[in-house]
ROBA-115271 format. One line per field, with one value per residue (C-alpha): residue in one letter; residue number from 1; chain; x, y, z. Coordinates in steps of 0.1 Angstrom, whole numbers, plus 2048, in hexadecimal, padded with zeros to 3 digits. Each point is the difference from the previous one (the first is absolute). Layout:
N
finu: c(A/...)
vexfi: c(NUM/...)
romi: c(A/...)
px: c(X/...)
py: c(Y/...)
pz: c(Z/...)
***
This chain:
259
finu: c(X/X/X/X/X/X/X/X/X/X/X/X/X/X/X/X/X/X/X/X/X/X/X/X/X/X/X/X/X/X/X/X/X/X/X/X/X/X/X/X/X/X/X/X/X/X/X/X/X/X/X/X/X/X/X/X/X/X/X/X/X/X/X/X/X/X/X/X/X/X/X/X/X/X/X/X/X/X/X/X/X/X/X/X/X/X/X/X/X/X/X/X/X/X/X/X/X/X/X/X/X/X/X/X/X/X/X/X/X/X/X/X/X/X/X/X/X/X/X/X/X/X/X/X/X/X/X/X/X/X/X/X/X/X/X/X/X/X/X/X/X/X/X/X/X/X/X/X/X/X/X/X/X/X/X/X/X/X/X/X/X/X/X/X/X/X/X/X/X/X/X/X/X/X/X/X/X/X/X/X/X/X/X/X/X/X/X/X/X/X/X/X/X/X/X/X/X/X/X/X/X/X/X/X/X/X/X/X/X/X/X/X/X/X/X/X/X/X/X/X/X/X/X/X/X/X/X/X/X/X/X/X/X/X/X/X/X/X/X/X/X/X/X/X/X/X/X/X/X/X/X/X/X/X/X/X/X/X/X)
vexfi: c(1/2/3/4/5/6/7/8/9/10/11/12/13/14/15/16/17/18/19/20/21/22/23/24/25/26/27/28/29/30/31/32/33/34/35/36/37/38/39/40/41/42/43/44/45/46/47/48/49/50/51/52/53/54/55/56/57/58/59/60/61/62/63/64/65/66/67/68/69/70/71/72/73/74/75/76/77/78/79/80/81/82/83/84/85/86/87/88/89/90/91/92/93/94/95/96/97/98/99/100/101/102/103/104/105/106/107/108/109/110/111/112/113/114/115/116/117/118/119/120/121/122/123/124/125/126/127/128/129/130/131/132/133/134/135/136/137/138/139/140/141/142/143/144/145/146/147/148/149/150/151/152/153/154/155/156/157/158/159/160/161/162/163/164/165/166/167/168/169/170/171/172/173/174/175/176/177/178/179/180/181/182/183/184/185/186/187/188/189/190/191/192/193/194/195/196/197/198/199/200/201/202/203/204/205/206/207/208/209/210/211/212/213/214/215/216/217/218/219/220/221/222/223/224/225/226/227/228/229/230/231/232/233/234/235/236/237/238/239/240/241/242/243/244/245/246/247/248/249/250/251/252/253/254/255/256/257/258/259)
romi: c(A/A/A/A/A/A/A/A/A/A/A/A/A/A/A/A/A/A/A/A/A/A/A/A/A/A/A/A/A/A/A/A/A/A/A/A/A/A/A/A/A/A/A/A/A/A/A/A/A/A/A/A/A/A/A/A/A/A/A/A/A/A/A/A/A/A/A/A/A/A/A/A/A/A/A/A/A/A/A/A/A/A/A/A/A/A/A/A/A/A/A/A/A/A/A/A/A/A/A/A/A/A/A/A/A/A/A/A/A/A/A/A/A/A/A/A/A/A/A/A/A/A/A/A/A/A/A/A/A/A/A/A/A/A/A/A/A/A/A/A/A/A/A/A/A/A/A/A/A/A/A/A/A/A/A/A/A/A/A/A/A/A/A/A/A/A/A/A/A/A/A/A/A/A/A/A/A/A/A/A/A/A/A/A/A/A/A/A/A/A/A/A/A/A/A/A/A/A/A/A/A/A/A/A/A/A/A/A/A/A/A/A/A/A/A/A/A/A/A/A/A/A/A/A/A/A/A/A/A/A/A/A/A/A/A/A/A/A/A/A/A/A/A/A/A/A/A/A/A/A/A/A/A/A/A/A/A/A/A)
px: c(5AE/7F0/821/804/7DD/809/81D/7EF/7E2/821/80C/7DE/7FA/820/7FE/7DD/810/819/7E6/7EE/81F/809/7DF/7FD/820/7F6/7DE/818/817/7DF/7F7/821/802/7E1/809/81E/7F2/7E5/81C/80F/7E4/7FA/823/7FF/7DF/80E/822/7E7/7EB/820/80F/7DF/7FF/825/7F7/7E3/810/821/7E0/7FA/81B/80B/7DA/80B/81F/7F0/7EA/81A/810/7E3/7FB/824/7FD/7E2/80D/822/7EA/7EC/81E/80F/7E0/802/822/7F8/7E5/812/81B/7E8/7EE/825/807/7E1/801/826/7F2/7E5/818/818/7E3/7FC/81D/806/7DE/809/824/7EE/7E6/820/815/7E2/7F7/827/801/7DE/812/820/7EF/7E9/81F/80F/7E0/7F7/827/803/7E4/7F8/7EA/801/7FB/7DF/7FA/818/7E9/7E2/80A/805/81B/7F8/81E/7EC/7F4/820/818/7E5/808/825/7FC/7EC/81A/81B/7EE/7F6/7FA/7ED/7E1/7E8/807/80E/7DF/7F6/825/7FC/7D8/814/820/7E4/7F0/821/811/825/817/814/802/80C/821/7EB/7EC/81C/810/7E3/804/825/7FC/7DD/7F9/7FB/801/808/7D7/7FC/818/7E3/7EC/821/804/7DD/807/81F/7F3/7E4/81A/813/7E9/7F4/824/81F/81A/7F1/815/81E/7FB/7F5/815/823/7EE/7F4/82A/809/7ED/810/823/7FC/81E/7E6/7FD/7E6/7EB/7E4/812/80A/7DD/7F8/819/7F3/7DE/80E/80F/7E8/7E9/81C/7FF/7D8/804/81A/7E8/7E1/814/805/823/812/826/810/81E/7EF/7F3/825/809/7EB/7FD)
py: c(E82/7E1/7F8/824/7FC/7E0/813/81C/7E7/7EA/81C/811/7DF/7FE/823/7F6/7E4/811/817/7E5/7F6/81E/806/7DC/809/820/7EA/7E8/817/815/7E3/7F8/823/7FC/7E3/80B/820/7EA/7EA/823/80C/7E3/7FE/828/7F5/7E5/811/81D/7EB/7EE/824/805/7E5/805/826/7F0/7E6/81F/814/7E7/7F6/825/7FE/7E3/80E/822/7E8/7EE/81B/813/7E3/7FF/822/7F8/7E7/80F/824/7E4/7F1/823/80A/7E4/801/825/7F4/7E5/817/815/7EA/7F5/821/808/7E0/808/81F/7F2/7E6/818/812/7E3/7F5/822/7FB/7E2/80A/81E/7EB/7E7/81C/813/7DB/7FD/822/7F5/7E3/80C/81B/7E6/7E8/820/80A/7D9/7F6/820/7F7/7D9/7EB/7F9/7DA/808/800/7DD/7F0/805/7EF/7D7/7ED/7E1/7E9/7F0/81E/817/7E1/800/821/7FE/7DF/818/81D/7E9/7F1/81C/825/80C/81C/7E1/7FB/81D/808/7DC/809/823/7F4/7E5/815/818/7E0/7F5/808/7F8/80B/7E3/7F5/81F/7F2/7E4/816/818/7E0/7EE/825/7FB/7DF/7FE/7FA/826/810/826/806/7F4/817/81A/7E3/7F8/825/804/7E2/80D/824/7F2/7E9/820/810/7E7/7F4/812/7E7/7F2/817/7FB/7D8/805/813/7F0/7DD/812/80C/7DF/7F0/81E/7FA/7DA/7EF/7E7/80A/7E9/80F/7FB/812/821/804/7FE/818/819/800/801/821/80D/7FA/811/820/802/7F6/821/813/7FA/806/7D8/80D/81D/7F4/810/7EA/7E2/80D/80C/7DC/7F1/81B)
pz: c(518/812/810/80F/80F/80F/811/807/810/811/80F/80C/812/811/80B/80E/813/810/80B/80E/80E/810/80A/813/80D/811/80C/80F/810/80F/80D/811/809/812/811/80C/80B/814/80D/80E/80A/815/810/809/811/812/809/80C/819/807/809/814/814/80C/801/81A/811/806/812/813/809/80D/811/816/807/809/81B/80A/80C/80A/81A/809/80B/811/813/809/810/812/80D/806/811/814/80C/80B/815/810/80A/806/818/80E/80A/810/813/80B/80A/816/80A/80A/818/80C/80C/80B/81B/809/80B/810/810/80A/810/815/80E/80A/80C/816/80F/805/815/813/803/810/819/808/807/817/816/800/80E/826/810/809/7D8/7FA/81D/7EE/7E3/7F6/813/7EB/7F8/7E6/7F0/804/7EE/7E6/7F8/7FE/7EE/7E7/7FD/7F9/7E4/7EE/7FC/7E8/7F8/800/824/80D/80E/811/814/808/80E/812/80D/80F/816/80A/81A/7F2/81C/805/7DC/7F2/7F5/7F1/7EB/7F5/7F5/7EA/7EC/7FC/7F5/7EF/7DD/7ED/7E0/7F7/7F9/824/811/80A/813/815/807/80A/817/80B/809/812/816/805/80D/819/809/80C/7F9/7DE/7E8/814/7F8/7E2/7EB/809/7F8/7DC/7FA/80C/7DD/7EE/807/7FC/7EF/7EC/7DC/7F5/7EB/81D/815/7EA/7F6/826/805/7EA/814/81C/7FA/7EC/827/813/7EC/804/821/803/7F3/80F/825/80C/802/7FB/7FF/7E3/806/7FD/7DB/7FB/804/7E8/7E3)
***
């Protein structure tokens, strides 16, 4: 009877123990449990700022991008607009170029038209002797002037040597003077100061365009090719066909010859 209770006592305890056990055992594991479930708690929190800040730094990213090419556009309608209103401006300034050039020829051609028909009315009814007499005879004075012609023509004398021709009387030197203009230094932009010259010699002087021009054809046909001499050559005839026009001379075969 004693010996049952002991079992009865043995066994009670173990059962207590193992009830003990199992209930440290479930303590334990709640506490794991809980641990673990802080430990993933903590790393959804983390991979959820982490996903944030990507999520953040992606906005960002798409914001600068959205500038950048905000400002690209920006800049390519400036440089758009620009470009219009440069060729905008190139245009109008073609335009007013164009008028231009279009008075100036018109001015150019009613001034030739006016001293082709003075060159005409002056050459038909020249001066008499009576008009040569009252003018200088001086030797001094008169090679001067050739000196000066055969030098150089240009528009920033043209009008000391028209003043001068006027004073002059230049009846004997007419050969000298038509040859200074053969032979003088000239460039195309000076071609209307040598025809004003020229025009006002015709007009004063019978026999100067019949000197003149077979002096000016002589340089033309010139066998030198030097370079010197071609680009005189060029001015040359470019003063013979102004001269043709303006009524110094009016031989047509003489600007069959040379065109």
């Amino acid at each position: 009877m004693s010996e049952g209770n002991n079992n009865k006592r043995g066994n009670s305890r173990k059962r207590n123990n193992n009830r003990n056990k199992r209930n440290d055992n479930k303590k334990r594991g709640g506490k794991n449990n809980n641990r673990n479930t802080n430990r993933n708690q903590e790393r959804a929190k983390k991979r959820k700022l982490l996903e944030e800040k990507k999520r953040k730094e992606e906005e960002e990213r798409k914001k600068r991008e959205e500038e950048n090419r905000r400002l690209e556009e920006e800049r390519r309608k400036k440089e758009e607009e620009k470009r219009k209103q440069e060729e905008k401006e190139k245009k109008q300034k073609a335009i007013i170029d164009a008028i231009e050039r279009c008075e100036k020829n018109q001015k150019i051609r009613e001034e030739k038209r006016k001293l082709r028909e003075e060159n005409l009315e002056k050459s038909a009814d020249r001066p008499n002797s009576k008009y040569f007499s009252n003018l200088t005879s001086n030797i001094k004075k008169t090679t001067a002037f050739i000196k000066k012609i055969r030098t150089t023509i240009s528009s920033d004398n043209v009008d000391i040597i028209t003043r001068d021709l006027q004073k002059l009387n230049l009846t004997r030197y007419v050969s000298e003077v038509s040859s200074g203009i053969s032979e003088t230094k000239m460039r195309g932009i000076d071609v209307p100061a040598a025809v004003k010259i020229c025009s006002l010699m015709h007009q004063l002087y019978q026999e100067f365009s019949n000197d003149l021009i077979p002096r000016l054809t002589e340089v033309i046909f010139s066998n030198d090719i030097s370079k010197e001499m071609i680009l005189r050559k060029r001015v040359t005839i470019k003063l013979i066909i102004e001269l043709f026009i303006v009524g110094v001379f009016q031989d047509l075969g003489i600007m069959k010859n040379i065109l």
